[in-house]
N, C-alpha and C positions, 0 to 999 in steps of 0.2 A: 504494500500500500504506500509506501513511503515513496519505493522506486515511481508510484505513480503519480504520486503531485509534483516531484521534482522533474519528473520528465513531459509532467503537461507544461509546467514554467518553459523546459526550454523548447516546446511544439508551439506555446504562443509565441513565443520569440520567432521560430522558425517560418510559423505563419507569415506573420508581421513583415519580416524581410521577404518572403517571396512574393506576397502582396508588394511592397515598395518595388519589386524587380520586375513584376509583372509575368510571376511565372509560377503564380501560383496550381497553375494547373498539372503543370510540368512538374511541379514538386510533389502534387497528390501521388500523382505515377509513380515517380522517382521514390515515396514511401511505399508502394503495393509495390517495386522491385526488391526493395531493402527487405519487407518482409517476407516476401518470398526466398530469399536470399537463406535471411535465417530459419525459413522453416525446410527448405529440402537440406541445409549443409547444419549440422548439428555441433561442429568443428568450431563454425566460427563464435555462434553463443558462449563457447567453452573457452574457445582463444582471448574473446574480448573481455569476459565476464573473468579472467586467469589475472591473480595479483604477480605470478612470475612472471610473463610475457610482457615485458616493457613496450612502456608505451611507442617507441621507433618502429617496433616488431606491429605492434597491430596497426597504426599508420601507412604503413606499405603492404600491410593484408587490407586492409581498407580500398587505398589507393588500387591494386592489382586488382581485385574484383569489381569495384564499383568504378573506375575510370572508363568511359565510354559510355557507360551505363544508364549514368542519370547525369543533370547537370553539374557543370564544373561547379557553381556557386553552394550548391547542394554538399559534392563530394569535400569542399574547402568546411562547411562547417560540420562534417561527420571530421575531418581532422582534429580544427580547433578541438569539439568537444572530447576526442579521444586524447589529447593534448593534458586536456583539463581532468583528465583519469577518471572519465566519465562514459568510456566507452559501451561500460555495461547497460548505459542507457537508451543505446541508438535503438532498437529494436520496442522498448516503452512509447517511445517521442516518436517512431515513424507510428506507430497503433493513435497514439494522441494525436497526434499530425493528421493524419486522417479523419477523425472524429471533428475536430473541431473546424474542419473543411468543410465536412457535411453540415454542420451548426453553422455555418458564416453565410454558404451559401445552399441555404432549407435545402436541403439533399436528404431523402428519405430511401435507404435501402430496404427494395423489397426483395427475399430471397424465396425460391422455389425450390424443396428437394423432392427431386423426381424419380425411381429407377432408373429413365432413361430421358435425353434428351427432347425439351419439348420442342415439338412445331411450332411455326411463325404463329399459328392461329389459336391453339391454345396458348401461346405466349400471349396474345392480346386481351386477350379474355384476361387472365391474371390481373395482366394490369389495368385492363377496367374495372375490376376488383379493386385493385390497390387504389384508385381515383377515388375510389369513395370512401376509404378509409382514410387517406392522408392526402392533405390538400397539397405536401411539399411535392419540389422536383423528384423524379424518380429516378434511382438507379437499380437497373435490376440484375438479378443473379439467380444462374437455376445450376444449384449444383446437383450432382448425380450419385445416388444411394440405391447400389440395387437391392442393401437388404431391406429396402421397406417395401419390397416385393412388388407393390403399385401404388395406386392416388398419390397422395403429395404431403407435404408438409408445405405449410406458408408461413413467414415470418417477416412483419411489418412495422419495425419501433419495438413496440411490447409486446407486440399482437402476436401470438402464436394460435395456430389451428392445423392440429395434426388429422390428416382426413388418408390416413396412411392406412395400406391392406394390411403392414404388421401387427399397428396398432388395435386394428379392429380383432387378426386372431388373438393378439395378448387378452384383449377385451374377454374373449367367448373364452378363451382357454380359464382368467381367472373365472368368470361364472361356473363353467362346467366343475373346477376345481372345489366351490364354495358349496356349489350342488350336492356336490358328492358327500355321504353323511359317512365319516372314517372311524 
């Protein structure tokens, strides 16, 4: 909890300046690559988050991976703050960073889990759903679970509605279970 107010501090700050640069949009991406980053390589969580690995050492693990990546203005302050032995924070402040994107400019994710990829046309449908639940901009996401066998899960803000086939046999399995006199 702690890592998370200090690392929303330095996501308004990083706001602030990509808003001043004009590139804020550039820098939401530039965080959904950092996080992706840290979630497929488990190495680097472990390198930056490491009180042995001086700071030079993760500076040019920084630099090597993320140069090309995202913007130069971007990659300069993932330095400075690894500088400031604050590396273990870049992965907090890119999740902050994003959040408070969506809060600046009303950005409401609506996600869909589907077993399988939806069509364009039930894609629409969702999101005339989502219209009338949330008056914000929309950005959507259908990720894919095939263990919920079929229907969907939606999740909207707070909103959750699981209308999932797994859910439904857990549903009859616990009945049948409660039925049953042991």
């Amino acid at each position: 909890m702690k890592h998370r107010r200090i690392a929303k501090r330095y996501a308004k700050a990083l706001l602030s300046l990509a808003e001043e640069n004009r590139i804020m949009d550039e820098a939401y991406e530039d965080m959904s690559t950092i996080l992706d980053v840290f979630e497929k390589t488990r190495e680097m969580k472990i390198i930056l988050s490491s009180p042995i690995v001086r700071e030079t050492k993760k500076i040019k693990i920084i630099e090597n991976v993320f140069r090309g990546k995202i913007n130069e203005l971007i990659l300069k302050y993932l330095v400075i703050i690894t500088k400031r032995k604050r590396s273990i924070l870049i992965e907090p402040i890119a999740t902050e960073y994003k959040i408070l994107h969506k809060q600046k400019l009303n950005i409401e994710t609506v996600t869909v889990i589907t077993s399988q990829e939806l069509d364009a046309e039930t894609q629409e449908q969702v999101l005339k759903v989502a219209r009338k639940v949330t008056d914000k901009k929309i950005e959507f996401q259908n990720e894919i679970d095939p263990s919920i066998i079929g229907g969907f899960i939606l999740k909207i803000g707070d909103y959750f509605y699981d209308a999932s086939v797994k859910r439904s046999l857990n549903n009859i399995k616990k009945k049948l279970y409660h039925s049953v006199e042991w």
